[in-house]
N, C-alpha and C positions, 0 to 999 in steps of 0.2 A: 147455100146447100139446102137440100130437104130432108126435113126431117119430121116426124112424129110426137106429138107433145100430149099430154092429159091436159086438156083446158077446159074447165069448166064443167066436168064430170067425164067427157068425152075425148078418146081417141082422136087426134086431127093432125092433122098434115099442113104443115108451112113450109116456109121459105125463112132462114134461118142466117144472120154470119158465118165465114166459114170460123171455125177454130184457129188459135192460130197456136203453137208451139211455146213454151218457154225454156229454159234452161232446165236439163235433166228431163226432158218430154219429147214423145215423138208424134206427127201427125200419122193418123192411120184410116186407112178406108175400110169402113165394116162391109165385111162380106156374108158375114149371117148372125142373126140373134135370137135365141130361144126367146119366145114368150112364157115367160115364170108365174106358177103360182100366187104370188109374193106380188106380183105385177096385177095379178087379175082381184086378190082382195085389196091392194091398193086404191084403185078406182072405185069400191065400190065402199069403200071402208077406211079411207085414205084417214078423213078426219078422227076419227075414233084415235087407229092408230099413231098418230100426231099425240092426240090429248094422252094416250096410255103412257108415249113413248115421252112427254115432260113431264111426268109423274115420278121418273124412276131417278129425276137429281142427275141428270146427265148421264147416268151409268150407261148409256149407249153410244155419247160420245156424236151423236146426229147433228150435224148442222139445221134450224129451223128450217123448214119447207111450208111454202107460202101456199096454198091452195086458189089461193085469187088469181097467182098467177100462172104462166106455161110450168109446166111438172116435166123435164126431162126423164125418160126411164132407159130400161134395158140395158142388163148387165151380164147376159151368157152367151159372149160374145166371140168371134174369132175375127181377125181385120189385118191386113197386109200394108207394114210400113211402106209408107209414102215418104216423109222427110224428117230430119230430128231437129231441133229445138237449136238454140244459140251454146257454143260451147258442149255440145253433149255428142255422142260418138252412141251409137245403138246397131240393133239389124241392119242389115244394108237395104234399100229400098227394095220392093219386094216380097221381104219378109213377110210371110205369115206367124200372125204373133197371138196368144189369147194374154190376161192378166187377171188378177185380181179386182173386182170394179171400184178401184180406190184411186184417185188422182193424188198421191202426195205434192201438195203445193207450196211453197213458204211454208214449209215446217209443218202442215194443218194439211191430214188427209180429211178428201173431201169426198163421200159417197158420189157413184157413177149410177145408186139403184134409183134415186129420187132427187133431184135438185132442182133448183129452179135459175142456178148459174151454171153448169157442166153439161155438155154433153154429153147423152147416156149413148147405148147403139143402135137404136131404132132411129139413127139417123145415117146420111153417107159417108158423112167421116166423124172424127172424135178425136182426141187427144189422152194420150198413154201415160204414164209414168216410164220414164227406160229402168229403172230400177227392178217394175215389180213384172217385168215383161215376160211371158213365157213361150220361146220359138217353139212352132209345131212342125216335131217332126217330118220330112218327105212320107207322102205316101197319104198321111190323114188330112183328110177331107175337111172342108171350111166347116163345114156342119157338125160332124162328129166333134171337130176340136170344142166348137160352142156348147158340144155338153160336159167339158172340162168342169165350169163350175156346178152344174145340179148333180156331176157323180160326186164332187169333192163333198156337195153338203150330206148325200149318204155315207160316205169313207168316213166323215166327222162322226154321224151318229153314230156307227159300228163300233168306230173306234173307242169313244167315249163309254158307249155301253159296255165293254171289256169282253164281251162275249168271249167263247172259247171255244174251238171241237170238244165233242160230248155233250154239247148243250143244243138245245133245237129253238127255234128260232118263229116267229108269228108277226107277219106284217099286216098290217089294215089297211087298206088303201092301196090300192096301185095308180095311180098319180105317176109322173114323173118322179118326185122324192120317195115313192113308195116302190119305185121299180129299180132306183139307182141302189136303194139299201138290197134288194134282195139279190143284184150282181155283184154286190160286194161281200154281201156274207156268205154265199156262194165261193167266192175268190179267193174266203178263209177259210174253207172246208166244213161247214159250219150245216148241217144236217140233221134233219128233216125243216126246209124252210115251208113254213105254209101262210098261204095268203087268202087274201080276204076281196072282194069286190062289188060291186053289184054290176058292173060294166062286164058284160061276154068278151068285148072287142078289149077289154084292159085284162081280163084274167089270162086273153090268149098270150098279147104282148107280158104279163108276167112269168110264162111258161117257158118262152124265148131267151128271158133273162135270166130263166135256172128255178124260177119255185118249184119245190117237189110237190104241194101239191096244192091245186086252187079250189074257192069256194065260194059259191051265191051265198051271202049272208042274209040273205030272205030265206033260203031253203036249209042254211045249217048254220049257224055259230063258230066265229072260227075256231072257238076255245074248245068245243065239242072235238070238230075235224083233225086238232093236234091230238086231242085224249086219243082218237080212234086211230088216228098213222104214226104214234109214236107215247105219249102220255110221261116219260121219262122227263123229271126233273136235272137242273134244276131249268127254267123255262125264263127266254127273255123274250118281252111283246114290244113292236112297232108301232105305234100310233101317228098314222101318217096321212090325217085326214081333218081334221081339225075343226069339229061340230060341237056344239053343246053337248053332253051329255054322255060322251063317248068312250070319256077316260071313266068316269063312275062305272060303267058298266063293263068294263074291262076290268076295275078292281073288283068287284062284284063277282066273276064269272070264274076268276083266274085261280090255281093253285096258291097255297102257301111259298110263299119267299120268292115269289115273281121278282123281275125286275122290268119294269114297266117305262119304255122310253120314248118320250114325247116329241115328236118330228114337225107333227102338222101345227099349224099358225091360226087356233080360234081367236076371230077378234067379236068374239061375246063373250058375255058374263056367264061362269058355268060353274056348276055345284058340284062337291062329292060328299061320299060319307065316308070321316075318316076310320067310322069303326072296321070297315073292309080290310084298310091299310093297317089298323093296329092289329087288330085278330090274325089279320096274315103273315103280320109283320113283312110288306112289301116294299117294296125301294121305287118310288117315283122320279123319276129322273128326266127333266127337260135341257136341250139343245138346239142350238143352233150356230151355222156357217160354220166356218174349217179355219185352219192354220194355213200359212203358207205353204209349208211342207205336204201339206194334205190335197194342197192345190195343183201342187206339180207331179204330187202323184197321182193321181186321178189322170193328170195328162199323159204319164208315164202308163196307166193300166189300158190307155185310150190306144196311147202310140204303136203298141208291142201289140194288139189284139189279144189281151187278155179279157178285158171286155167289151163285148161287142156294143155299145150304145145306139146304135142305128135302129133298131124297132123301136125306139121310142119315135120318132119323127114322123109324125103322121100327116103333114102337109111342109106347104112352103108356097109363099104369099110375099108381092111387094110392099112397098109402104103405102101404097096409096088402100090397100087392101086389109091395112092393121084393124080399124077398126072391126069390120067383119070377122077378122081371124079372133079377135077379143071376145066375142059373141059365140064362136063354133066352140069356141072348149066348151063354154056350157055344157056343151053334148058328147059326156064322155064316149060315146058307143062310135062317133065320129071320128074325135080326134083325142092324142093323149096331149103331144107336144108340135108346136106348131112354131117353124124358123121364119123369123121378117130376113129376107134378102133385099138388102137397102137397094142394092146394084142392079135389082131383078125389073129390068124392061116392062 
C-alpha cells in the first residue's frame, strides 16, 4: 500500500506492507486525515521533542521513536471498516468509523501520532483497535468526522479550564486548536469570546466559529479589546500558539486572578516573571489531549450540527501531494487545516 512517512527530515511517499489485523483489530481504509499542528512541529522539532519527552521518567508513557528511521504519522482520522481481525466481531464492513489514535496491542497501547512500527493515516489503510472505535453517525461527512479529534482537544481545554457563563473568554491564536476552543466555549454560552490573530483569512474563519469579537494583534492587544467590549472579571485567556515569550506577556498584560490556560505546544526554552503571577495572584494552567468521553463527544457535537467544523478545512490534497500541503500551512492567510485523502486519484 501507499503511504506517507517522515524520513529523513522530509515528507515521502512509499510503498509499504499491507497491515494486517489481529485479534480485537479491525482493517480500515482511511478516507481522510487532518494534517495537525503537532505533525507540522514534529518535523521540524521532532528531536527536541524526543529528548524533552525522556526527560519526564516515562510520565508520557511514549514508546521510543527512532528518527533514523520511516516516522509513521497522522492521527485525525476518519476510515471505513474493511475487515476485523481473528476472533473479533466489530462494524460490518463498510463502516465509517473515527478512534482514538491509540492501537491497544498485547496489553501495550501504542501511539498511531508517531511510530516507527504502526501505521498512522496518512496511509490507504491502517489498523483499529475494535474496542476504542467510534461509528460516524449517517449524514457526516469523512472530513468533518476527522475533525472529531482537534474539537475533542478543544472540549479537553474548556473543560479543564472550568469556565463558566458570566465569565468572558480570550483566545490567541486561531490555528485549528485556537478555532475548535472558541466553538466550544461558544456551545457553553460562555460570552463575550475575543480572539486574537494576525491572519485576516483566520480571524474571518474565527468569526464563523462564533468569536464575538476578532483582532489584528499588530493593531491592538487582545487584553486591550476584552477591557473595551467587556472588561468584567473574573477573566479566563487561551494560549493557543505556542512561541516564546507569549505566555510572559499574557501574565504581564492581564487583570488580577486571570486564569491562564496553555493550549499551544512551544518546543523552545521560554522565560517568565513569576512576580506578574505572584502580584496577581494568577493560575497558570497547561493541557493537553482529551478523555475518551471527551472524544465521543466531540463526535456527538459533530454529528447533531451543533458545531459546525467545516470552515476550518481549507484544502484537500492526495498523498502524493503531502509534502507540499506540509509547506502551505506555513501560510496562514492560505490555508488553516488541510485533509490528506489517501483514496484521492
Amino acid at each position: 500500500m501507499k503511504a506517507a512517512v517522515l524520513r529523513s527530515g522530509h515528507m515521502v511517499v512509499d510503498h509499504f506492507a499491507e497491515p494486517v489485523p489481529g485479534e480485537g483489530e479491525v482493517l480500515v481504509a482511511v478516507h481522510a486525515c487532518g494534517i495537525c499542528g503537532s505533525d507540522l512541529h514534529f518535523v521540524h522539532h521532532g528531536a527536541n521533542f524526543l529528548a524533552l519527552s525522556s526527560e519526564m521518567n516515562g510520565v508520557t508513557k511514549r514508546p521510543p521513536v527512532d528518527l533514523s528511521r520511516d516516522v509513521h504519522m497522522g492521527h485525525e482520522f476518519c476510515a471505513e471498516v474493511l475487515e476485523w481481525g481473528p476472533r473479533t466481531t466489530g462494524p460490518k464492513p463498510g463502516t465509517l468509523v473515527t478512534s482514538m489514535p491509540v492501537l491497544v496491542r498485547n496489553g501495550e497501547r501504542q501511539s498511531l501520532s508517531f511510530s516507527n512500527s504502526v501505521a498512522g493515516a496518512y496511509g490507504e489503510r491502517m489498523v483499529l483497535s475494535n474496542e476504542l472505535l467510534v461509528p460516524v453517525p449517517t449524514g457526516v461527512t469523512a472530513v468533518n468526522a476527522a475533525l472529531t479529534e482537534p474539537l475533542a482537544v478543544g472540549l479537553h481545554a474548556v473543560n479543564a479550564s472550568s469556565i463558566k457563563q458570566g465569565q468572558s473568554a480570550v483566545v490567541i491564536g486561531c490555528g485549528p486548536v485556537g478555532l475548535t476552543l472558541i466553538a466550544c466555549l461558544k456551545n457553553i454560552g460562555i460570552s463575550p469570546v475575543i480572539a486574537s490573530d494576525y491572519s485576516s483569512a483566520r480571524r474571518a474563519i474565527a468569526v464563523q466559529m462564533g468569536a464575538d469579537v476578532v483582532v489584528d494583534p499588530s493593531e491592538q492587544d487582545v487584553v486591550s479589546a476584552w477591557q473595551q467590549h467587556d472588561g468584567k472579571q473574573p477573566l479566563v485567556v487561551f494560549e493557543a500558539v505556542g512561541v516564546p515569550g507569549l505566555i510572559n506577556n499574557v501574565m504581564r498584560d492581564v487583570p488580577r486572578e486571570t486564569k491562564i490556560v496553555v493550549v499551544g505546544l512551544c518546543m523552545e526554552p521560554d522565560t517568565i516573571q513569576p512576580v506578574f503571577g505572584v502580584l496577581k495572584e494568577l493560575i497558570l494552567q497547561f493541557v493537553v489531549t482529551y478523555s475518551p468521553q471527551e472524544f465521543e463527544k466531540a463526535m456527538h457535537l459533530i454529528s447533531t450540527g451543533t458545531i459546525d467544523v467545516s470552515p476550518m478545512v481549507t484544502g484537500q490534497v492526495g498523498l502524493n501531494d503531502i509534502a507540499q500541503a506540509f509547506s502551505d500551512l506555513s501560510q496562514p492567510e492560505r490555508h488553516t487545516k488541510i485533509m490528506v485523502m489517501p483514496l484521492m486519484t
